[in-house]
MDTraj code that builds the backbone (N, CA, C; nanometers):
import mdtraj as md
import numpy as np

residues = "UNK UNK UNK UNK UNK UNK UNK UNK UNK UNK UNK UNK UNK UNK UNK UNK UNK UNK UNK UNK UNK UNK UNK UNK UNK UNK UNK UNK UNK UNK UNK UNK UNK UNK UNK UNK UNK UNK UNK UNK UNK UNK UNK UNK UNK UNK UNK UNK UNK UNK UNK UNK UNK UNK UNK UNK UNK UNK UNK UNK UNK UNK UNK UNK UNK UNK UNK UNK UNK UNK UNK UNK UNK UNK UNK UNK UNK UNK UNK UNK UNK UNK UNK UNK UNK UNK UNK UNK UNK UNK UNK UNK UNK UNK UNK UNK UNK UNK UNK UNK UNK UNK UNK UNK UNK UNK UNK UNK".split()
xyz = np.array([
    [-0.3203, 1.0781, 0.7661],
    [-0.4060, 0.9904, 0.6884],
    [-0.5464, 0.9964, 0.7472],
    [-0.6235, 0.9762, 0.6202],
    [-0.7646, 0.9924, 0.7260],
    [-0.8089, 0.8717, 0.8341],
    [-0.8686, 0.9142, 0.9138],
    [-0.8995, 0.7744, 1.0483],
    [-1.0168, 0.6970, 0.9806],
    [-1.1480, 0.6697, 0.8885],
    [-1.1882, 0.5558, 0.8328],
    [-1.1123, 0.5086, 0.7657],
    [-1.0345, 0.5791, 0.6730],
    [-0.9169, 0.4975, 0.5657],
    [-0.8204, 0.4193, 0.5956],
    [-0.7619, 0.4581, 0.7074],
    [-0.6849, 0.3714, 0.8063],
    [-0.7426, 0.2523, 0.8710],
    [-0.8448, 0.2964, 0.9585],
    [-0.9105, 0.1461, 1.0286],
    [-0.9257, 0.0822, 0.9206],
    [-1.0192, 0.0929, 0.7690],
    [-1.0376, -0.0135, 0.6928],
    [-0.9150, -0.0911, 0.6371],
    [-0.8017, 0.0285, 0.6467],
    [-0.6868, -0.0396, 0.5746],
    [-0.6216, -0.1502, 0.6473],
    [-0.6040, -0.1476, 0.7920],
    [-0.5888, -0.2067, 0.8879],
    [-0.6356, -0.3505, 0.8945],
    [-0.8102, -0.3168, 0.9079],
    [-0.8650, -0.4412, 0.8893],
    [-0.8450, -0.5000, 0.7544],
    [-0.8414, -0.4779, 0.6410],
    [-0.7870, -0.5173, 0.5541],
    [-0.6639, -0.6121, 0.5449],
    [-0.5856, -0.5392, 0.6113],
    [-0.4740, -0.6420, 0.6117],
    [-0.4525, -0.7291, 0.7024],
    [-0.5532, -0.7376, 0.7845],
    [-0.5430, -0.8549, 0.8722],
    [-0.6496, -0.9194, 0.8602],
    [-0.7251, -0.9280, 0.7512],
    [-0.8269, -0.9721, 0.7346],
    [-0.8333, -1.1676, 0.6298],
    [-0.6615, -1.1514, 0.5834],
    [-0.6599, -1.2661, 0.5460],
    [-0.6603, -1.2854, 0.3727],
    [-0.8016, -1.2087, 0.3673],
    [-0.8389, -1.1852, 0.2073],
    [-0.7567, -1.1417, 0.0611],
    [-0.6452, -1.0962, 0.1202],
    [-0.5564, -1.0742, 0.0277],
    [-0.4227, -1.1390, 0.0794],
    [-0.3869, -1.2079, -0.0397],
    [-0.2643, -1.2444, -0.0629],
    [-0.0754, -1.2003, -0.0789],
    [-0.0262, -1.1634, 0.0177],
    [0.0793, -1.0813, -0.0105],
    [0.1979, -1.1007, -0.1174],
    [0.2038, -0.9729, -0.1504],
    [0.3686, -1.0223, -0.2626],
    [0.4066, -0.8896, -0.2744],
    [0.5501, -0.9053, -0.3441],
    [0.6041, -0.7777, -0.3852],
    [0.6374, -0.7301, -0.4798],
    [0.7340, -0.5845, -0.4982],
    [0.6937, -0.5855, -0.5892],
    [0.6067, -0.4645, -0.7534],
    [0.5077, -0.4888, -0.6860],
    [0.4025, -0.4485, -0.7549],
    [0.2405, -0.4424, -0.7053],
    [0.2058, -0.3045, -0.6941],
    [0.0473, -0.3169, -0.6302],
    [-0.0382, -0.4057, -0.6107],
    [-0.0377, -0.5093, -0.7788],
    [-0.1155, -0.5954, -0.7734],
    [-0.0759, -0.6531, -0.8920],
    [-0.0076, -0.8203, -0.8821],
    [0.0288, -0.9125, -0.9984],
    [-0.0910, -1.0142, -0.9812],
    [-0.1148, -0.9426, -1.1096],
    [-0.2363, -0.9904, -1.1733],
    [-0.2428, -1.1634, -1.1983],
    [-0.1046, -1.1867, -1.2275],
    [-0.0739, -1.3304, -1.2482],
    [-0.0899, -1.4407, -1.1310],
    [-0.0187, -1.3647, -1.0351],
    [-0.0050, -1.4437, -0.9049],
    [-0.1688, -1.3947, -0.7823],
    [-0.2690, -1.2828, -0.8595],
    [-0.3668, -1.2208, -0.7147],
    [-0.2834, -1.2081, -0.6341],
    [-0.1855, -1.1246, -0.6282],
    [-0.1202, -1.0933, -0.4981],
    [-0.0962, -0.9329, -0.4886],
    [-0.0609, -0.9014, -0.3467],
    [-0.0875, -0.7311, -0.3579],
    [0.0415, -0.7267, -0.2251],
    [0.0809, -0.5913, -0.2525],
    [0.1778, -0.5127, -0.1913],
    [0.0689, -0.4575, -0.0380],
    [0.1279, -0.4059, 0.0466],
    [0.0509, -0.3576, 0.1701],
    [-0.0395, -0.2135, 0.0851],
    [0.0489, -0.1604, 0.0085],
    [-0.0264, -0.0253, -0.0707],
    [-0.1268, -0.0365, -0.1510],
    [-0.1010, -0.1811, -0.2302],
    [-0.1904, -0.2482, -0.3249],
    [-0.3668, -0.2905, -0.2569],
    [-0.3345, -0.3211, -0.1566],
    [-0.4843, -0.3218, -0.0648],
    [-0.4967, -0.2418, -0.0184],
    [-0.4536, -0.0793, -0.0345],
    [-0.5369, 0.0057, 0.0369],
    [-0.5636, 0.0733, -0.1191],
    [-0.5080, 0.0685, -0.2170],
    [-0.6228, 0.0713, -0.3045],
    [-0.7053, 0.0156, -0.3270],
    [-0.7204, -0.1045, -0.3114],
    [-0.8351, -0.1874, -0.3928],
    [-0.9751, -0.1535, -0.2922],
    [-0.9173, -0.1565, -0.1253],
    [-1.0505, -0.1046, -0.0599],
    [-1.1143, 0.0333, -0.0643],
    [-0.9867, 0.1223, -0.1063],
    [-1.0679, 0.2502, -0.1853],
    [-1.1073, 0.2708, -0.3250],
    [-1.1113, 0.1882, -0.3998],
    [-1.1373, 0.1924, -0.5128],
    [-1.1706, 0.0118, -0.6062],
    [-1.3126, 0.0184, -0.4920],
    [-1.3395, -0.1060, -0.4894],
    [-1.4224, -0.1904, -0.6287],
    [-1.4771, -0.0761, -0.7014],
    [-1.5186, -0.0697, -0.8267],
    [-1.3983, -0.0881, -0.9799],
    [-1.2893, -0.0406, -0.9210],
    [-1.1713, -0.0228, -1.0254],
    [-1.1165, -0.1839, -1.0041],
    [-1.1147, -0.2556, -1.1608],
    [-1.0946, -0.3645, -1.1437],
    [-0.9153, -0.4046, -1.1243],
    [-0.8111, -0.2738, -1.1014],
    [-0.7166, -0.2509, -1.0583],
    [-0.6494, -0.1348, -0.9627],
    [-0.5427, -0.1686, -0.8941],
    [-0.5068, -0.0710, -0.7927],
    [-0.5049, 0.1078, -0.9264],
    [-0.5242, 0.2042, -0.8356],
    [-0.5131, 0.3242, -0.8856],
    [-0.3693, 0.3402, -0.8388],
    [-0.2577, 0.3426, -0.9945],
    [-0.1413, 0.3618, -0.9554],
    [-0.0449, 0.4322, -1.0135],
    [0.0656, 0.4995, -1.0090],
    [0.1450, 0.5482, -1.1206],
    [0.2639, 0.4585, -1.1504],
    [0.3345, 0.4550, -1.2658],
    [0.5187, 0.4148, -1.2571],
    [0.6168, 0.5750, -1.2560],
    [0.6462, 0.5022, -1.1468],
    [0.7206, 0.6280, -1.1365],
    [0.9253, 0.5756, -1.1011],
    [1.0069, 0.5944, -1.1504],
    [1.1656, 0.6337, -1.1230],
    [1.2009, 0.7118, -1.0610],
    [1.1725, 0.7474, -0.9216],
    [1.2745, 0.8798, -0.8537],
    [1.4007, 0.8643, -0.8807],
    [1.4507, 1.0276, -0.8856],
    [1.6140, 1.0232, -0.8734],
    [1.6448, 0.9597, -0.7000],
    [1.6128, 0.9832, -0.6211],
    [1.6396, 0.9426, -0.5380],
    [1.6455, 0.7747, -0.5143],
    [1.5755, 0.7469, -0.6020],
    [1.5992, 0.5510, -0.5981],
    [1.4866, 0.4895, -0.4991],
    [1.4389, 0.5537, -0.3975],
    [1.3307, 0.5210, -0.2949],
    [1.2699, 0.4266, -0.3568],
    [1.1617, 0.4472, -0.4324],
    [1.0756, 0.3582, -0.5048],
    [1.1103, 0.3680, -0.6992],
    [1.1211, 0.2539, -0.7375],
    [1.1653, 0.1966, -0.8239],
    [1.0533, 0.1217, -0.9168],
    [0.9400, 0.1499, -0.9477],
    [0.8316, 0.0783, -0.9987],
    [0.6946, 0.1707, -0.9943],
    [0.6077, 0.0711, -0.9370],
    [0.4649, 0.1090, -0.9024],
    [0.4376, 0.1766, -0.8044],
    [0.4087, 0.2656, -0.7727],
    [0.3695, 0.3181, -0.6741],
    [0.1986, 0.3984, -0.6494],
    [0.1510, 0.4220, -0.5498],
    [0.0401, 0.5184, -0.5757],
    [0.0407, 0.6278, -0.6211],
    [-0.0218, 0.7214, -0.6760],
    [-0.0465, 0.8263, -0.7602],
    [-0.0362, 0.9826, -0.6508],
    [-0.0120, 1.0883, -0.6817],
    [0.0131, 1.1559, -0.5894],
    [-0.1446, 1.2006, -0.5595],
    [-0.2327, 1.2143, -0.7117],
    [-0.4126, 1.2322, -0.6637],
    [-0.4649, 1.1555, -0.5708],
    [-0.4072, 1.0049, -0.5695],
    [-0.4785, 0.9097, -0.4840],
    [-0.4196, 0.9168, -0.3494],
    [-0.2687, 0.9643, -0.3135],
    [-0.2729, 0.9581, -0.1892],
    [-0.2875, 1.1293, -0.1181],
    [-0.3090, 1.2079, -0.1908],
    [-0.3967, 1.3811, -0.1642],
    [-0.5397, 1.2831, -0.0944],
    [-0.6185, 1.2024, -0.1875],
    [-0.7802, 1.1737, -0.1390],
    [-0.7325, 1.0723, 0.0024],
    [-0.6400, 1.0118, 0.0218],
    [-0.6365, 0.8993, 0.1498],
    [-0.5389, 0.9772, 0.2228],
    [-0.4740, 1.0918, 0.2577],
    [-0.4090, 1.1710, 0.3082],
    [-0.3025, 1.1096, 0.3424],
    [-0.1932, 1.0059, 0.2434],
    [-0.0635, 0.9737, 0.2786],
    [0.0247, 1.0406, 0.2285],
    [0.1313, 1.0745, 0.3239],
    [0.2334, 1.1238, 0.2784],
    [0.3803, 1.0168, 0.1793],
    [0.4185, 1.0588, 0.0880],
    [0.5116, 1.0312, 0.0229],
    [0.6296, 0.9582, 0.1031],
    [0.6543, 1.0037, 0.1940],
    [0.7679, 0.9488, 0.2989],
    [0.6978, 0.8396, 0.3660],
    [0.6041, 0.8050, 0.3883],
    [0.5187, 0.7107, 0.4394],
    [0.5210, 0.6369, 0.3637],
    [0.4288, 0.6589, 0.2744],
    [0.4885, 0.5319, 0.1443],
    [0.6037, 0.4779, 0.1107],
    [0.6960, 0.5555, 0.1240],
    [0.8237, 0.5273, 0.0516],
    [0.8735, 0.4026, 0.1779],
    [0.8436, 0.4096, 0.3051],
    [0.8415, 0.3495, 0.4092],
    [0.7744, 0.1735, 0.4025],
    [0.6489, 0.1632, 0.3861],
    [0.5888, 0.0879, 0.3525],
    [0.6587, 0.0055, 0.2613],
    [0.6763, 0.1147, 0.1291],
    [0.7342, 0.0063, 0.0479],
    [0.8164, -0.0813, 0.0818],
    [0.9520, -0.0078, 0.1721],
    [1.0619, -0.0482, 0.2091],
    [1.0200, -0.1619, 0.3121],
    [0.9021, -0.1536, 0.3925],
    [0.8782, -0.2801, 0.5035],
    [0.7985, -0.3856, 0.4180],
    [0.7494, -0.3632, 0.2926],
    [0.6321, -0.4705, 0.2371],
    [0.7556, -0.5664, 0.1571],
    [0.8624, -0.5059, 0.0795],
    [0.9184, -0.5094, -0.0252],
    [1.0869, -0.5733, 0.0047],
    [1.1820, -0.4752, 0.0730],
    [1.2922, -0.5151, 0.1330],
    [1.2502, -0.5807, 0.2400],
    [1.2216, -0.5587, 0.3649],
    [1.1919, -0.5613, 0.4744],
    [1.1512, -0.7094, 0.4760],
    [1.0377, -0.7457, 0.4175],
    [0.9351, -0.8465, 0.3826],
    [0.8664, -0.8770, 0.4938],
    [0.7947, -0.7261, 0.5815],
    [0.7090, -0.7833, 0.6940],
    [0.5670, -0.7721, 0.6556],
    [0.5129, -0.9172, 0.7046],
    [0.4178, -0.9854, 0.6630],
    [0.2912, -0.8739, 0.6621],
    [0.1983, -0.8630, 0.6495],
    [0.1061, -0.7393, 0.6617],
    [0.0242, -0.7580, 0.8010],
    [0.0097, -0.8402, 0.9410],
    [-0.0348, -0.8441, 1.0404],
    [0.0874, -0.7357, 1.1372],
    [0.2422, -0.7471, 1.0553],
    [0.2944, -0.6706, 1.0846],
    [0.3421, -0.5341, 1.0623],
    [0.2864, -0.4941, 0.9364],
    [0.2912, -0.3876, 0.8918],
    [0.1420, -0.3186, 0.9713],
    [0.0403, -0.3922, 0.9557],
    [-0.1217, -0.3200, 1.0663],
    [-0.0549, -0.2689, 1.1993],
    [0.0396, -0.3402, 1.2327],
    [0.0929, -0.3100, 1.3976],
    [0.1555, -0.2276, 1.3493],
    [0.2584, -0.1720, 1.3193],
    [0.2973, -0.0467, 1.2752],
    [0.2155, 0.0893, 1.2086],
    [0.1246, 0.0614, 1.1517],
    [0.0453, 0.1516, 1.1531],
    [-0.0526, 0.2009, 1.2269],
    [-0.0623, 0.1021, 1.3289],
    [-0.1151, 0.1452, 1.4389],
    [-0.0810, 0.1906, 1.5271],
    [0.0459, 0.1802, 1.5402],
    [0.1670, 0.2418, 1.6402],
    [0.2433, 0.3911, 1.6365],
    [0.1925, 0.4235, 1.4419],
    [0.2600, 0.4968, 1.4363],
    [0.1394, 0.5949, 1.3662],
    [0.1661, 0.7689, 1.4133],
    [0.1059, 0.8667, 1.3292],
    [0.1145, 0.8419, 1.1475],
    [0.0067, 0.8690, 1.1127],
    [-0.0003, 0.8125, 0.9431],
    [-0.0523, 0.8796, 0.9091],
])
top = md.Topology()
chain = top.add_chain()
for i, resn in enumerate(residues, 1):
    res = top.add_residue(resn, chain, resSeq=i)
    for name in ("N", "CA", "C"):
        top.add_atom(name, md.element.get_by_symbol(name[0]), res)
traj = md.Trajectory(xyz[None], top)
């Protein structure tokens, strides 16, 4: 992943400013965002929504919304990473001060 895209994403999520939920990138109903959902919105701060696809794998991994494979080519995440995230934002339900510690801990 690239190293500004990361630190901002980081600070981002420990920054308070966004509201967590799951789910979905961003429920519009509730202003609430997924850990993936705020690293779109800080890259694509002009787009008055996350840049996202729906996607069904056969594999079952992710089941909904996810990021786009163009958008995570430009923020250099890998697919297995995401699929990860999801699983800690979504099943998991760790809060996003704890998901920043994991991404800081871990190659991304």
């Amino acid at each position: 992943m690239k190293a500004n895209i990361k630190r901002r994403w980081i600070r981002a999520l420990r920054s308070g400013r966004y509201t967590q939920g799951t789910g979905a990138l961003h429920d519009d109903r509730s202003n609430t965002y997924c850990c993936l959902g705020v690293l779109s919105q800080i890259v694509n701060k002009k787009r008055p929504k996350p840049h996202y696809t729906y996607t069904h794998r056969i594999n079952n991994t992710c089941d909904g919304a996810e990021l786009s494979p163009k958008f995570m080519k430009k923020v250099g995440l890998d697919v297995n990473i995401m699929d990860i995230l999801i699983r800690m934002n979504d099943e998991n339900r760790l809060n996003f001060e704890q998901i920043a510690d994991w991404l800081e801990e871990n190659k991304v």
